[in-house]
C-alpha positions in Angstrom: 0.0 0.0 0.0 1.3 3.6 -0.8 1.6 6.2 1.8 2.1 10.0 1.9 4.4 10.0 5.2 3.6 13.4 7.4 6.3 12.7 9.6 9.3 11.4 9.8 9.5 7.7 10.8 12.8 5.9 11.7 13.1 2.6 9.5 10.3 4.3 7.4 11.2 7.1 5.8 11.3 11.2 5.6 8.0 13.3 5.6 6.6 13.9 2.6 8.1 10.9 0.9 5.8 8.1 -1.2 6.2 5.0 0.3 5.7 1.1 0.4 4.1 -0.1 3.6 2.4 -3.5 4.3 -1.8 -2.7 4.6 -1.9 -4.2 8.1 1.0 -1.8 9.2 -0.7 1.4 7.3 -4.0 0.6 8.4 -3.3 0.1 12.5 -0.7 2.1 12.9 0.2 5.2 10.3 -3.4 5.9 9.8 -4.8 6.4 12.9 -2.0 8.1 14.6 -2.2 10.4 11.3 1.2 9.7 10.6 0.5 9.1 6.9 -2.1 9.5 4.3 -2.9 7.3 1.8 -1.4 8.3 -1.8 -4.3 8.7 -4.1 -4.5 12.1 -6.1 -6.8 14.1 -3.8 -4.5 13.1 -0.9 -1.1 14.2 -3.3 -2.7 17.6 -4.2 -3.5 18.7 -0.5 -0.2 17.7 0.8 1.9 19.4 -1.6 -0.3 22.4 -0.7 0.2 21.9 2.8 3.9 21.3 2.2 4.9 24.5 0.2 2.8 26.2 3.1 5.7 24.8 5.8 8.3 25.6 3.3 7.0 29.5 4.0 6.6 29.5 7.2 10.0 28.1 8.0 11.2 30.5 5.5 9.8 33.3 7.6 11.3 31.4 11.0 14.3 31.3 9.4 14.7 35.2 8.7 12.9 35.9 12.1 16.0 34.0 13.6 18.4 35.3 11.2 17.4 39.4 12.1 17.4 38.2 15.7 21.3 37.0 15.5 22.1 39.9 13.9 20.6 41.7 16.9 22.1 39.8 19.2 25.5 39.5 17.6 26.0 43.2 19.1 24.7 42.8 22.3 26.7 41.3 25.9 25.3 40.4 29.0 27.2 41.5 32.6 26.6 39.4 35.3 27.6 39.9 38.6 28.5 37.2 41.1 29.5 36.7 44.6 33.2 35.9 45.0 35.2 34.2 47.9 39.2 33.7 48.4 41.6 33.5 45.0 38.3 35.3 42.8 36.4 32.0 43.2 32.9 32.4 42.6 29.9 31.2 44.8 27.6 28.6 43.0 28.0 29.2 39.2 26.6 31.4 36.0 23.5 29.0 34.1 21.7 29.6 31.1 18.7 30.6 32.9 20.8 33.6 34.1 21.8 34.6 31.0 18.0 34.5 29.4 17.5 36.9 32.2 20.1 39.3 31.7 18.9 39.6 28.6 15.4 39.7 29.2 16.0 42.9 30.8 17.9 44.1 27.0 14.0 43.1 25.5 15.5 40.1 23.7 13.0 37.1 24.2 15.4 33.8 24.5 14.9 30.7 25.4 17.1 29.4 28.3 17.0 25.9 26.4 18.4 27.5 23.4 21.1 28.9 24.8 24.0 26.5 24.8 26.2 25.9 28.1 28.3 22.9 27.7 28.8 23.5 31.4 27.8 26.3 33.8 30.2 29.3 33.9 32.2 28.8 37.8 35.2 31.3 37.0 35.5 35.1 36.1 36.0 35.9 33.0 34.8 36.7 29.1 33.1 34.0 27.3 31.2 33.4 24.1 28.0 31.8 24.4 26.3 30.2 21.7 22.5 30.8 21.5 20.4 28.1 18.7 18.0 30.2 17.4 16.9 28.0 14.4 18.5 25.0 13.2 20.4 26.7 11.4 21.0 29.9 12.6 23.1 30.4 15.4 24.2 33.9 17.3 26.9 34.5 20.1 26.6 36.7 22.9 29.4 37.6 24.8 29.3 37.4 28.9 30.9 39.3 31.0 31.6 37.5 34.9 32.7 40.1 37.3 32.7 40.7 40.9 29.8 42.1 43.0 
């Protein structure tokens, strides 16, 4: 039986692709979880409609994301922590901190897009990379100083 996959399905295939499935396995399992649509010619033409719709919209994310980093590429984040003997800081400097920070500059971030490998524990200058988009990425410099 051929399918229109909507989503992508490991062992399967990509969304959007024409495939072969077994009728058992397309009728118990794609089908109702809406994970397919069967390929006959009223099913192709709304699809492909619905497809070049996504293609736009993630167009329009893409630029959103790519005017954001551009925004961002100027801007740097102070944050000021508690420090105890040899400049040793208290606790450390997370992501959530740093969506703050700039929260206050009216720059709506996601802590989960901003990537920390680690929390910040020294003082210092770093580079932090925010994921905007899967492809777009922007890096905001932080500043770590004493209170």
């Amino acid at each position: 039986m051929k399918v229109i996959l909507t989503e992508t399905l490991e062992h399967v295939g990509g969304a959007g692709e024409i495939v072969e499935v077994k009728p058992g396995f397309a009728r118990n399992y794609l089908l109702p979880r809406k994970l397919a649509l069967i390929a006959n010619a009223g099913n192709m033409a709304v699809y492909e409609e619905v497809k070049s719709q996504r293609g736009a919209q993630l167009a329009r994310e893409k630029k959103e994301a790519e005017d954001q980093a551009a925004a961002l590429g100027n801007a740097s984040v102070t944050i000021a922590v508690a420090v105890g003997e040899e400049d040793r800081i208290f606790g450390s400097v997370t992501n959530q901190q740093i969506a703050d920070q700039l929260k206050e500059q009216s720059f709506e971030i996601d802590r989960r897009t901003i990537q920390l490998d680690e929390p910040i524990r020294a003082l210092g200058v770093y580079d932090v990379p925010i994921r905007l988009h899967a492809e777009v990425e922007a890096t905001v410099k932080v500043w770590v100083v004493k209170e």
